[in-house]
C-alpha positions as CSV (number, residue, x, y, z in Angstrom):
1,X,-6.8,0.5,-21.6
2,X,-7.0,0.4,-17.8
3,X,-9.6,-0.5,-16.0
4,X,-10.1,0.9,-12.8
5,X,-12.6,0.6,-9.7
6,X,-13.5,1.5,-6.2
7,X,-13.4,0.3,-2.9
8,X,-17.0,1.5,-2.8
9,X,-17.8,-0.5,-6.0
10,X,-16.2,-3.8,-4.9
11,X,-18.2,-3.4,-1.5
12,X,-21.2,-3.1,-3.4
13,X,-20.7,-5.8,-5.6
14,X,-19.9,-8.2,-2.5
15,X,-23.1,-7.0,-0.9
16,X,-25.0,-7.3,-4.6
17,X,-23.9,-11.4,-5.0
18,X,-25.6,-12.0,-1.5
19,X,-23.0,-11.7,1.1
20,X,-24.6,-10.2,4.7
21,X,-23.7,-9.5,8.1
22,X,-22.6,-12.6,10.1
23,X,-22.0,-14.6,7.2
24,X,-19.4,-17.8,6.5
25,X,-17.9,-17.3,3.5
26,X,-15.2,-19.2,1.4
27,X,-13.2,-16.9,-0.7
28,X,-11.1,-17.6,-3.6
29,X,-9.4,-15.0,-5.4
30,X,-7.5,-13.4,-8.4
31,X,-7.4,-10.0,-7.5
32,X,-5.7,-8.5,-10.7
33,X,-8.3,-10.3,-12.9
34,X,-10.2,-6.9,-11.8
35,X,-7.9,-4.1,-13.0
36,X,-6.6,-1.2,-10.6
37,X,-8.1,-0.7,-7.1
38,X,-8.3,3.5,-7.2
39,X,-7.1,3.4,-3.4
40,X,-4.1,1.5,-4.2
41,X,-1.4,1.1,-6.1
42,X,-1.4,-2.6,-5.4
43,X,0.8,-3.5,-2.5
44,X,-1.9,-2.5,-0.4
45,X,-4.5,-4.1,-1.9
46,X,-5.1,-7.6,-0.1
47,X,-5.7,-5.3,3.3
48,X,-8.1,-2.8,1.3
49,X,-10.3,-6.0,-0.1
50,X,-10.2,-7.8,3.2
51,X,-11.3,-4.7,4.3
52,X,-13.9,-4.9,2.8
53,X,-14.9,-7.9,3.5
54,X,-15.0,-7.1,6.8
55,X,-17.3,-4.2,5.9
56,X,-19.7,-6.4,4.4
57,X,-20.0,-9.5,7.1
58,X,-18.9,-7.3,10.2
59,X,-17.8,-8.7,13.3
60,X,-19.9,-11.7,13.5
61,X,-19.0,-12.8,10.2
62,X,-16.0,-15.6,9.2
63,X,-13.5,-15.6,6.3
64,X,-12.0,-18.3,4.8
65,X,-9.9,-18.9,2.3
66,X,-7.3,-21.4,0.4
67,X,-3.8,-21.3,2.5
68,X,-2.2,-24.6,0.6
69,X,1.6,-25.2,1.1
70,X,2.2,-27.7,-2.1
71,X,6.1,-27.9,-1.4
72,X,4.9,-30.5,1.3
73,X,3.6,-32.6,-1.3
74,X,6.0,-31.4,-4.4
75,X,9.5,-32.3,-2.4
76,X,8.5,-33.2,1.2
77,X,8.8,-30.1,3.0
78,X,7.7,-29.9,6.6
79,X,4.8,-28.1,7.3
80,X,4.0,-25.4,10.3
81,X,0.6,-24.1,9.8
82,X,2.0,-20.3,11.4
83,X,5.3,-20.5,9.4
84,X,4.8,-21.9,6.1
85,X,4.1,-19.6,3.4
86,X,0.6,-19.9,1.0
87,X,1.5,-21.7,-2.3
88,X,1.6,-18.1,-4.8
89,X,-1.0,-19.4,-7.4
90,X,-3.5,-19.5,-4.5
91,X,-2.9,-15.6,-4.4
92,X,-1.8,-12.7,-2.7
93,X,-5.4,-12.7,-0.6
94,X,-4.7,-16.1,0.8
95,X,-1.5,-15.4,2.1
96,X,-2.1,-12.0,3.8
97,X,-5.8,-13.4,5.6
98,X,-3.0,-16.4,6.6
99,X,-0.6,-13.7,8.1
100,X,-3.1,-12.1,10.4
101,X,-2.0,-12.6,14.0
102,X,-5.7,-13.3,14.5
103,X,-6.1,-16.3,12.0
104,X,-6.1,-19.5,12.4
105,X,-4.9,-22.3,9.6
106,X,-5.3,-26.2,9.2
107,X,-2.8,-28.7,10.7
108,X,-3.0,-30.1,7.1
109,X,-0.9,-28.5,4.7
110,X,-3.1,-29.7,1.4
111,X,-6.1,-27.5,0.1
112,X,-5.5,-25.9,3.6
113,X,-7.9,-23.5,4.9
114,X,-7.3,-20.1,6.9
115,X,-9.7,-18.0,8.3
116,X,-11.0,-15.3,10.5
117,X,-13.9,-14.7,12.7
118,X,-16.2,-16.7,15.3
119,X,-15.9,-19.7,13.1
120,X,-12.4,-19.4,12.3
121,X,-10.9,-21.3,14.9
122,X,-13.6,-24.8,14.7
123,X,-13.4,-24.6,11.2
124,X,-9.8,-24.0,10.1
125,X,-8.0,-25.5,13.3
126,X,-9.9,-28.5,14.7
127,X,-7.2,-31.0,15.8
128,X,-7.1,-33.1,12.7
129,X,-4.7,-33.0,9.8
130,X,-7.3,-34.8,7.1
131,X,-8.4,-32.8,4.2
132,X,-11.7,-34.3,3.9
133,X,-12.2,-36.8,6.8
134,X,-14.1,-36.1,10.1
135,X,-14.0,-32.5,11.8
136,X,-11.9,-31.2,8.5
137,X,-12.2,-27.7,7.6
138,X,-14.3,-28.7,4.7
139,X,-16.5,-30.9,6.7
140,X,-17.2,-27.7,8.9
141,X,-17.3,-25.3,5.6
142,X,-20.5,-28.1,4.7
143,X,-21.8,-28.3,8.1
144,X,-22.4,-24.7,8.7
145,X,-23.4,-24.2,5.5
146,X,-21.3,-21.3,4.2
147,X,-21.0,-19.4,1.0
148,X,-18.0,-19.4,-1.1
149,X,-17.2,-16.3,-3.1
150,X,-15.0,-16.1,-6.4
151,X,-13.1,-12.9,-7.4
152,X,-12.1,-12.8,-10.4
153,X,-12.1,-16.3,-11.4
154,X,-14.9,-18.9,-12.7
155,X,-16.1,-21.2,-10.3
156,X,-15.3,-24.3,-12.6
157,X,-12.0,-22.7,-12.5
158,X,-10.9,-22.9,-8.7
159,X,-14.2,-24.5,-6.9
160,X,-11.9,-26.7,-4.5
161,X,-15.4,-27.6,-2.6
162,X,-15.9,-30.3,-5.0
163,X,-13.3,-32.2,-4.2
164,X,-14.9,-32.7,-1.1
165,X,-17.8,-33.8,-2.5
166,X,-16.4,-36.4,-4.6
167,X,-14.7,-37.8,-1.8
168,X,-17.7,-38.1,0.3
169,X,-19.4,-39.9,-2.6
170,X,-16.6,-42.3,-3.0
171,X,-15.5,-41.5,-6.8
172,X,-13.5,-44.7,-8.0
173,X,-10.7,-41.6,-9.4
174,X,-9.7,-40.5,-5.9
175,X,-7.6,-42.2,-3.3
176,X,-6.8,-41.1,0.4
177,X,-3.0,-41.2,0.4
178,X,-1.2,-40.6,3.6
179,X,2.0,-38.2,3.8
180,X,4.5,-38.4,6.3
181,X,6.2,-35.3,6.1
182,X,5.9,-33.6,9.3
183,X,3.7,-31.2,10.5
184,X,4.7,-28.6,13.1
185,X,3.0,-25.2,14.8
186,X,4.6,-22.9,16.0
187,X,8.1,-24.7,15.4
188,X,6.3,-27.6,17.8
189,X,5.6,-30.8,16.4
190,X,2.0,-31.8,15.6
191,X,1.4,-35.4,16.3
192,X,-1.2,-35.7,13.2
193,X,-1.3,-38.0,10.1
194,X,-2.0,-36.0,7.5
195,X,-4.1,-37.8,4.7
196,X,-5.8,-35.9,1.4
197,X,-7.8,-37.4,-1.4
198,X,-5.6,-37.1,-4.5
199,X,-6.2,-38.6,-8.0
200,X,-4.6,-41.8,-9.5
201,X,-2.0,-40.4,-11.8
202,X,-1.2,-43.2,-14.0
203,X,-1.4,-41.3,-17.6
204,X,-3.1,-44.4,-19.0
205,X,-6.2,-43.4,-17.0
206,X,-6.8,-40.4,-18.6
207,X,-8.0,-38.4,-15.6
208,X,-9.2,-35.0,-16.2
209,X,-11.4,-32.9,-14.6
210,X,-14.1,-30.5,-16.6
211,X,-16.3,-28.9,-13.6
212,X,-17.7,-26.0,-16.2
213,X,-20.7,-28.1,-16.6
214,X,-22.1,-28.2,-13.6
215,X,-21.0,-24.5,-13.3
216,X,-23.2,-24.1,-15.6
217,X,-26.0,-26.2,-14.4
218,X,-25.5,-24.2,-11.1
219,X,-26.4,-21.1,-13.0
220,X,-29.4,-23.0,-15.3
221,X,-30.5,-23.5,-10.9
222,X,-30.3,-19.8,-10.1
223,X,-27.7,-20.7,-7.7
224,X,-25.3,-18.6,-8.6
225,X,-24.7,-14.5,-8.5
226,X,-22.4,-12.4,-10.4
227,X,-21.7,-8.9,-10.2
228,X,-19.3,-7.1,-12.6
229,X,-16.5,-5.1,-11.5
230,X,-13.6,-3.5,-13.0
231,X,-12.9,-5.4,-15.7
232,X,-13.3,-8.7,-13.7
233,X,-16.5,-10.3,-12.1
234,X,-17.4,-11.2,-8.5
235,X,-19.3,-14.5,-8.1
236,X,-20.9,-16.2,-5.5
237,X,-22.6,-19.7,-4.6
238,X,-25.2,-18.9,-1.7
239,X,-25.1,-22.6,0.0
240,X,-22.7,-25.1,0.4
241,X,-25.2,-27.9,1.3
242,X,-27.0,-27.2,-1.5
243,X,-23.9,-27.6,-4.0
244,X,-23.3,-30.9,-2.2
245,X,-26.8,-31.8,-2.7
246,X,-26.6,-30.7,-6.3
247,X,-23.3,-32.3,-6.5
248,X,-24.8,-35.6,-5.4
249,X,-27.6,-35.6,-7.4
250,X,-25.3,-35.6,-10.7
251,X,-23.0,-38.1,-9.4
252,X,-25.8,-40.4,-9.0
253,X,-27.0,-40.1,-12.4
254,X,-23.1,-40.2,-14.0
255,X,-20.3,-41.4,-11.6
256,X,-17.8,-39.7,-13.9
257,X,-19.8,-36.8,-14.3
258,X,-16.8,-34.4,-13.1
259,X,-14.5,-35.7,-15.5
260,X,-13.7,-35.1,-19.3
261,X,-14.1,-38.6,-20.2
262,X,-14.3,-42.1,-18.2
263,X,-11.2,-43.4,-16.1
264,X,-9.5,-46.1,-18.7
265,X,-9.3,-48.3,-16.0
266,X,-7.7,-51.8,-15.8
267,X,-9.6,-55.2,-15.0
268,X,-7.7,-56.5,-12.5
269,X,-5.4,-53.6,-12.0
270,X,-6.5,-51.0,-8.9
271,X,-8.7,-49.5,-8.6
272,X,-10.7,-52.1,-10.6
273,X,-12.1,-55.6,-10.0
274,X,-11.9,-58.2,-12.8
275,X,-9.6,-60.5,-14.2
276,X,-6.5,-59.3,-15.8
277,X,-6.3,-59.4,-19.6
């Protein structure tokens, strides 16, 4: 059986999970989680929800949302944050809010952010090409304390945020690596290095990431809304700071609390001290 809903009913259920006028907003999206838009037959239908969104945090408000290019990474392919196209599991939503001649994108090509609105510009194009470092779009996301909006996926399933925050805590798991691939706008060169925390990848390590705890502890904190719709669900996290802080707060208490089990790390052997055996 099909599922159907409205444009009215997804507008609702933004506004119902605590998005309002002027809002910053992080979006992360798999729109056919939710069934058939009744306005659309689906080609339309990243223009009818951005519409909405648009609806709900009018003028003043700022979207964002994942724009990542992995070929850079896969296979070394230059990067031009107008030109490149938005890797196709991040969705069809993050490539057409990309495409609009009135967004902006990040000079770095890895968990890259797009956006539109006042904020747009200081928070997805500041001239810096690290993911996480100083003046990064997730820095800004953090320091201006926006929301971040699921549709039709768990947060523990695509909340990118914390990657941020377990860089910022200094995680043993996760290096800066540099890339030299280059980086172009426009089909001009962009003199930036771009750098992104990535895990070690030795198997031996065993590095695996479970976040649906602290989902979960998130909800136990009333700090996260859900709204059904179609046969999907909308969710949202109403502070950024305060997942940090919450973030923080578990790290302290287990360093490896964001992972399935303990790194199998190697005395001696980066990333850890000792003598080798």
């Amino acid at each position: 059986m099909n599922f159907h809903y409205s444009y009215k009913q997804l507008v609702a259920a933004l506004k119902q999970v605590g998005l309002r006028k002027g809002d910053l907003v992080l979006v992360h999206s798999s729109l056919f989680a939710f069934g058939l838009l009744k306005e659309t037959k689906g080609r339309d239908l990243p223009a009818l929800v951005f519409k909405a969104f648009r609806e709900v945090l009018g003028p003043r408000g700022t979207l964002v949302v994942l724009s990542t290019f992995e070929e850079y990474a896969r296979s070394g392919k230059l990067y031009d944050c107008r030109l490149s196209p938005v890797d196709p599991l991040v969705g069809k939503f993050g490539q057409y809010v990309a495409n609009l001649p009135r967004s902006y994108r990040t000079y770095s090509p890895l968990l890259s952010l797009a956006g539109v609105g006042p904020l747009a510009e200081e928070i997805c194009h500041s001239w810096t090409a690290s993911v996480c470092g100083t003046d990064s779009g997730w820095e800004k996301l953090y320091e201006h304390d926006g929301k971040i909006c699921f549709l039709g996926v768990r947060p523990y399933q695509a909340f990118t945020f914390l990657r941020f925050v377990q860089f910022r805590f200094g995680v043993p798991y996760i290096y800066n690596k540099i890339f030299t691939a280059p980086v172009y706008e426009d089909g001009q060169l962009v003199p930036l290095q771009v750098t992104c925390p990535v895990r070690y990848l030795d198997p031996a390590y065993k590095i695996s990431e479970n976040l649906l705890p602290f989902e979960e502890y998130l909800n136990s904190k009333k700090l996260i809304k859900s709204r059904a719709l179609g046969k999907g669900t909308v969710y949202a996290v109403m502070s950024s700071r305060r997942v940090f802080d919450e973030a923080t707060k578990k790290l302290k208490e287990n360093l490896y609390y964001f992972l399935k089990q303990p790194p199998g790390f190697v005395p001696g052997k980066i990333p850890m001290d000792g003598i080798r055996k």
